[in-house]
C-alpha positions in Angstrom: -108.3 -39.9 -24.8 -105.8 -42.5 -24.2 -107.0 -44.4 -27.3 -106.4 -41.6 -29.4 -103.2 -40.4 -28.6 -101.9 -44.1 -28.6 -103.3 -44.7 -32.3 -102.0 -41.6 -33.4 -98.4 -42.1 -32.4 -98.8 -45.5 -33.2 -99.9 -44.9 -37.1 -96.9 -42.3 -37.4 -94.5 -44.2 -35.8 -95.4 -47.4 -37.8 -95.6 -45.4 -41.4 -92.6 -42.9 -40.4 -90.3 -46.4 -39.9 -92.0 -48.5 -42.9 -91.4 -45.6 -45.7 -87.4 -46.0 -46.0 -87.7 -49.7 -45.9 -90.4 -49.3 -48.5 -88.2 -46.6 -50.7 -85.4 -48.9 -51.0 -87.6 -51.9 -52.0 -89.4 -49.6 -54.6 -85.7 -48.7 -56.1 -84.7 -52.1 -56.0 -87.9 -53.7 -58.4 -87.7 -50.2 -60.1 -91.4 -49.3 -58.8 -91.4 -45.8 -60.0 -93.8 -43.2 -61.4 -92.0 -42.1 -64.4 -92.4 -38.5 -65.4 -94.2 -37.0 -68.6 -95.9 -33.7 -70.2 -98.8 -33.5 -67.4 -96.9 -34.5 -64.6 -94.5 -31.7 -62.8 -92.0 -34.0 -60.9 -88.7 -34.0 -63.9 -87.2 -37.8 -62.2 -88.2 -41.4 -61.3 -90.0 -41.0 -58.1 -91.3 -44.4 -55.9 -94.8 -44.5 -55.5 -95.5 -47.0 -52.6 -96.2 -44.3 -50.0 -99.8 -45.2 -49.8 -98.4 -48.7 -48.8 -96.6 -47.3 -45.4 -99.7 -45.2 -44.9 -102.2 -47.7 -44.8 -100.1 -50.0 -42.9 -99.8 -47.3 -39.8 -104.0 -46.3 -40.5 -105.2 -49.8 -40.3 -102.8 -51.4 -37.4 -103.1 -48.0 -35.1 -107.2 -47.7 -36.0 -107.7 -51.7 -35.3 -105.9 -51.7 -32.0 -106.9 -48.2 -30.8 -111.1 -48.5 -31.4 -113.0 -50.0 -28.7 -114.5 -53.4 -30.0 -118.2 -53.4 -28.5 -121.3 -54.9 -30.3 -121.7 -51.7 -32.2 -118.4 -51.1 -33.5 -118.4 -49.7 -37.4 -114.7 -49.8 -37.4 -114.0 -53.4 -38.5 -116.3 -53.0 -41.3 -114.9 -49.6 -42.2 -111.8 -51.6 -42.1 -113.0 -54.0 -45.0 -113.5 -51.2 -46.8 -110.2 -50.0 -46.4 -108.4 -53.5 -47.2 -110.3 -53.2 -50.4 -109.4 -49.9 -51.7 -105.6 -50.6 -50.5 -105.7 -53.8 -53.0 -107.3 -51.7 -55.4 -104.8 -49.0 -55.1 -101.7 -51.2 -54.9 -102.4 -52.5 -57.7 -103.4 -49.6 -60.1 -99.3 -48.0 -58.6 -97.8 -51.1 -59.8 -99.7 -52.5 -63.0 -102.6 -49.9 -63.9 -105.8 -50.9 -64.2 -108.7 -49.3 -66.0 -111.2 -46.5 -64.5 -113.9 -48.8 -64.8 -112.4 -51.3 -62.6 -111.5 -48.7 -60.2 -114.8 -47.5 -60.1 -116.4 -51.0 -59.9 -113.7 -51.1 -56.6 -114.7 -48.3 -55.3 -118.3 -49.3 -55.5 -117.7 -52.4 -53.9 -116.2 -50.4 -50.5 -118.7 -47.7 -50.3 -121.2 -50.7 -50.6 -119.7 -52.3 -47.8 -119.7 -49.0 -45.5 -123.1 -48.9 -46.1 -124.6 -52.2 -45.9 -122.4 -53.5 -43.0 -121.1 -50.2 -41.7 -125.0 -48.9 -41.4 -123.3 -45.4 -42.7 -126.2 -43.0 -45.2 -127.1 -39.6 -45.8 -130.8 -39.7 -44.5 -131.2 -36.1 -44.1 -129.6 -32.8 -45.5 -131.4 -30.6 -42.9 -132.5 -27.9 -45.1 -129.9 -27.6 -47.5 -131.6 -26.9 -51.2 -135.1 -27.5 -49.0 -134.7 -31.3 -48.5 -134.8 -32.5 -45.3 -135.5 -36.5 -44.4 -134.7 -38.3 -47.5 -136.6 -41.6 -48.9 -134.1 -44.7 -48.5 -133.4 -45.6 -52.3 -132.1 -41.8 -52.9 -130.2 -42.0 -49.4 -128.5 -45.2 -50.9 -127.8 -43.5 -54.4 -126.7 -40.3 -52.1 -124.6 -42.3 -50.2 -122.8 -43.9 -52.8 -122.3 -41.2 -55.3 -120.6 -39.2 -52.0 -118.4 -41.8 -51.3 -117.2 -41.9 -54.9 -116.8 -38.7 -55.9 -115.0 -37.6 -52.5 -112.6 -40.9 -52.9 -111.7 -39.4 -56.4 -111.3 -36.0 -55.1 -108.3 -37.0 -53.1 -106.7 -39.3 -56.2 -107.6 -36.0 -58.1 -105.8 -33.7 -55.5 -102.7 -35.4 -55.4 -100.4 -33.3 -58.1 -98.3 -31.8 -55.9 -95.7 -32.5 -53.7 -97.3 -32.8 -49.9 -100.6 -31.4 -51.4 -103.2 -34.2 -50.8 -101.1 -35.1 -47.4 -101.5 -32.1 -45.8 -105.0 -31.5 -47.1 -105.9 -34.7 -45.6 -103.9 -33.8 -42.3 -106.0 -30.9 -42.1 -109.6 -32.9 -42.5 -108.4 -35.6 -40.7 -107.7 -33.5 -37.4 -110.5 -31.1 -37.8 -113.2 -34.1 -37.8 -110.9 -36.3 -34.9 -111.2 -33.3 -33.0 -114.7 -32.8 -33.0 -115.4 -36.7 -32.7 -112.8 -36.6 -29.4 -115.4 -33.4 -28.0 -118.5 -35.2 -28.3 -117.0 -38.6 -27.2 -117.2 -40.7 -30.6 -113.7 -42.5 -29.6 -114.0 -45.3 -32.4 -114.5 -41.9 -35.0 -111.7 -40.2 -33.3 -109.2 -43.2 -33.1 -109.9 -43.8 -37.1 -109.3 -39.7 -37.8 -106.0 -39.6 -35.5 -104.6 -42.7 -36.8 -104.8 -41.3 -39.7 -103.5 -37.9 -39.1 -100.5 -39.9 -37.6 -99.8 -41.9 -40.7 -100.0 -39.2 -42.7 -97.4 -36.8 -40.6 -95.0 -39.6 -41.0 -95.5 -40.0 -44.4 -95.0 -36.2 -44.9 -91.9 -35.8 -43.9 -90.8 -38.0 -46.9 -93.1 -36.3 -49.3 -92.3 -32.7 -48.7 -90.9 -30.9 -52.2 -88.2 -32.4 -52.9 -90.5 -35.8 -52.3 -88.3 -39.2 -51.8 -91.8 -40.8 -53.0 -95.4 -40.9 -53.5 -98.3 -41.9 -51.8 -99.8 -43.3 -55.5 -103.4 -44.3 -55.7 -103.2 -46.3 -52.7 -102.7 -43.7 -50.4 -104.4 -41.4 -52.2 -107.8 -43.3 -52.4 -107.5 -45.0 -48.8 -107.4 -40.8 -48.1 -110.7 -39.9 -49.7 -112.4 -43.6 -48.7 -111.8 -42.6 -44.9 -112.5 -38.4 -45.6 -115.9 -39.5 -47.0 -116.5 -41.9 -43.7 -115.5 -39.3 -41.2 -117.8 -36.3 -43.1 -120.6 -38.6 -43.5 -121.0 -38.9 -40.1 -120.0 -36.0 -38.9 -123.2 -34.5 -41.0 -125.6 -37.1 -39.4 -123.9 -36.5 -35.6 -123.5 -32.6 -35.5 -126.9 -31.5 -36.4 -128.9 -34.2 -34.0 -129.9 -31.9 -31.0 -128.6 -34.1 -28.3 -124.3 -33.8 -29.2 -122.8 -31.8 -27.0 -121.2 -29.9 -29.7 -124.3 -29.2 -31.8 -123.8 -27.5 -35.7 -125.9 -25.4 -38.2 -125.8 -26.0 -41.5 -123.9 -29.6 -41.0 -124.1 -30.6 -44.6 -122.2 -27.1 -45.2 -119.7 -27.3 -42.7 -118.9 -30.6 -43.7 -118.6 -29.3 -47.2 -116.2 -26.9 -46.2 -113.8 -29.1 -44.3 -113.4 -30.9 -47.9 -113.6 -28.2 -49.8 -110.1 -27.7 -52.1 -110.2 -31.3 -53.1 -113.7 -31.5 -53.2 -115.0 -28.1 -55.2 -111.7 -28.9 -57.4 -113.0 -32.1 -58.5 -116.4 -31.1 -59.2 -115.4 -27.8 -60.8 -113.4 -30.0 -62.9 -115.8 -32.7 -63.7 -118.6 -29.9 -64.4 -115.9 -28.6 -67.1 -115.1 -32.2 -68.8 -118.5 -32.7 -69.2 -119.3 -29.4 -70.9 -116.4 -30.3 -73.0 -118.2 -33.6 -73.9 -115.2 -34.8 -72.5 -114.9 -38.0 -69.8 -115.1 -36.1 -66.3 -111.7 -38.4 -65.9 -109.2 -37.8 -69.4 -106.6 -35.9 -68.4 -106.0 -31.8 -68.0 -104.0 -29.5 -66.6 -106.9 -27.8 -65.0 -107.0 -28.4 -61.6 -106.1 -25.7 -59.1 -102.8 -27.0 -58.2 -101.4 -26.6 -62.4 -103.0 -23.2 -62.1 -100.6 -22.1 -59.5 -97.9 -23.8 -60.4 -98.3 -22.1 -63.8 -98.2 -18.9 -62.0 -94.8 -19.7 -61.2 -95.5 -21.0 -57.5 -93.0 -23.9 -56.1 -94.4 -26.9 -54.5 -94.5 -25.9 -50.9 -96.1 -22.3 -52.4 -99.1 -24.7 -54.1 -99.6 -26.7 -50.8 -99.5 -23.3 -48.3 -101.7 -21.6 -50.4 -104.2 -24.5 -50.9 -103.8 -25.3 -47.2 -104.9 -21.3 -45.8 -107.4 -21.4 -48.3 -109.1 -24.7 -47.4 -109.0 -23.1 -43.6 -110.5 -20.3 -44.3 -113.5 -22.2 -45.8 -114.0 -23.9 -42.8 -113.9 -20.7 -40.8 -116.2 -19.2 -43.1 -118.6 -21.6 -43.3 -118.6 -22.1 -39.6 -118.9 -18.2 -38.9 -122.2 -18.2 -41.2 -123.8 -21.3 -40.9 -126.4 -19.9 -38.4 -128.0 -17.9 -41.2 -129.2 -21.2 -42.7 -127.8 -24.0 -45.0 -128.9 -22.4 -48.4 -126.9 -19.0 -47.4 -124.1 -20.1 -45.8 -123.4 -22.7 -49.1 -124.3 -19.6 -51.2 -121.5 -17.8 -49.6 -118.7 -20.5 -49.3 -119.5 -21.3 -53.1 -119.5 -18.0 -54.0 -116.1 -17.1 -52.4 -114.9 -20.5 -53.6 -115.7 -19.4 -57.6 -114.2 -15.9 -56.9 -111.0 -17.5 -55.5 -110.8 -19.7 -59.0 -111.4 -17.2 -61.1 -108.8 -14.9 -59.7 -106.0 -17.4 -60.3 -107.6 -18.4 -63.8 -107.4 -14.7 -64.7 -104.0 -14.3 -63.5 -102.8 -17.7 -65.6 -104.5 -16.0 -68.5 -102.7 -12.8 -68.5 -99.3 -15.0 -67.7 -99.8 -16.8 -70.7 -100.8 -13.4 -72.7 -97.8 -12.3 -71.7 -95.3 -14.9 -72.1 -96.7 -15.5 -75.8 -97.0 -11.7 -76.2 -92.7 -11.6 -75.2 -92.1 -14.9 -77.3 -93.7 -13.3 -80.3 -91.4 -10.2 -79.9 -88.0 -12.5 -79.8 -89.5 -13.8 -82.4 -90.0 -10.8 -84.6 -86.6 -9.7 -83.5 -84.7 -12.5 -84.5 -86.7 -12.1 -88.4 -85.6 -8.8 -88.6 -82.2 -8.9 -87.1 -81.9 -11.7 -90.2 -83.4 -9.3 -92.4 -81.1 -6.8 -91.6 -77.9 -8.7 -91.8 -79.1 -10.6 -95.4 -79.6 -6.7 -96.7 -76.3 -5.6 -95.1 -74.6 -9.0 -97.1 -76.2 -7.9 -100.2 -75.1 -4.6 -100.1 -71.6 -5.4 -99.5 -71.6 -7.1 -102.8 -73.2 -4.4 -104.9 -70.4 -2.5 -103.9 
């Protein structure tokens, strides 16, 4: 317990102090993220956040975790210290998605090869149980991927991805602190404490950004934590044993992670790249339903909580029902907003079409009025 609680003030104290320093640096070399017609912030906002994040993660994880012979954490770390370079230096020159990706392949190799981290069983869900080693690899991978995008994906709004991650992050450290997975618990609190010191800055009006370096540090150590939080919760020995873990662990990721696939399911459709640009994703939804910042994060926040509680509450009628349910809720909760942008937009073009008219015939009426004048 000790070990968690000193990683997790640790990582907050270390991010909350570096931020300022790292604010006023970013102003100085004008490191910015300048604003245009997809992005909602209207000013120059720094975007080094990621960079006081990682630096309170990685010191508060490294000297919290207890360094034995089978210690993950200094691989996970590698990981880590390559998506951080990755993500520094997309924030501050851009580099291409295939570059990224080739990154981010690199990392989740490294968690898997050193770090000894797969998906080697989905305990019922879709009827697949112990899977062959090749597709656990390919499994592995692709999760790792597409749940450190989710996070990069997320992060639209102002404290949005941050408290998401918050939430994730203290859901799974809890559950690693109850079954005694300290090294798991020390990485998810140092996190959590990173990224309530980095909140406090990002909070609508945000002083800065976490940029792709926070963001995909966020999803790289999300897809750790759920990873083995799948393969520990449904092994009959924990203490705190789980139904439906693959679900469950679904659910604790589930605004960034059914956003990003709902998204990357419509791109495709589109025959578009799953990564151009839209303003699709559930956080331009609301905000197009006239919701402020703080709205967008609340709303994404008590949704993503009620997933888990859903989920949780139904996971003993098997894996295959409960992720019937939680998907099902899930596309019922999009479609609602969807349909109320819709009508908002019906709306606000059916009213700009009647100023419209107005003005034409207000003209009309004062030409004909002119004319007449003359005729008399």
């Amino acid at each position: 317990m000790y070990n968690v609680t000193f990683s997790a003030f640790l990582a907050f104290i270390a991010t909350f102090f570096s931020i300022p320093v790292i604010i006023q640096v970013a102003k100085e070399k004008r490191l910015f993220d300048e604003p245009d017609e997809r992005k909602v912030h209207k000013t120059v906002i720094p975007t080094l956040g990621g960079l006081g994040i990682f630096a309170g993660f990685i010191l508060a994880t490294l000297l919290g975790s207890k360094h034995d012979l089978n210690n993950e954490i200094p691989y996970f770390s590698a990981a880590a210290v390559v998506i951080f370079f990755l993500g520094i230096k997309d924030d501050i020159l851009i580099i291409s998605a295939s570059k990224k990706f080739i990154g981010q392949l690199l990392a989740a190799g490294i968690i898997i090869k050193f770090g000894g981290l797969q998906i080697n069983n989905m305990f019922g869900l879709f009827g697949i149980h112990a899977i062959p080693p090749f597709v656990s690899v390919i499994l592995t991978f692709f999760t790792i991927v597409v749940i450190t995008n989710s996070f990069n994906l997320i992060d639209g709004v102002d404290g949005l991805a941050g408290t998401l991650g918050l939430l994730t992050t203290l859901v799974f450290g809890s559950y690693f602190l109850y079954v005694g997975e300290i090294n798991y618990a020390v990485m998810a609190f140092a996190l959590s404490g990173s990224l309530l010191g980095f909140l406090i800055y990002n909070f609508s009006p945000a002083k800065i950004f976490m940029g792709d370096t926070g963001s995909l540090l966020l999803g790289l150590i999300n897809s750790i934590l759920v990873i083995k939080f799948i393969n520990l919760s449904h092994t009959s020995t924990v203490s705190f044993h789980l139904d439906s873990a693959p679900v469950i662990g679904f659910s604790i990721l589930m605004i960034p992670l059914f956003d990003t696939l709902r998204i990357f399911t419509y791109r495709i459709l589109d025959r578009r790249s799953p990564f151009s640009p839209d303003r699709n994703h559930i956080h331009h939804i609301l905000l197009d339903l006239g919701q402020s910042h703080r709205s967008v994060t609340l709303i994404c926040l008590l949704a993503n909580i009620f997933f888990i509680a859903l989920a949780y509450f139904t996971s003993n009628l098997g894996s295959n029902v409960c992720m019937s349910i939680i998907m099902l809720a899930a596309s019922i909760f999009t479609g609602v907003i969807y349909i109320l942008r819709i009508k908002k937009n019906t709306s606000r073009q059916l009213e700009e079409t009647n100023q419209k008219t107005s003005i034409i015939k207000s003209h009309k009426i004062i030409t004909i009025s002119g004319s007449t004048a003359k005729i008399k």
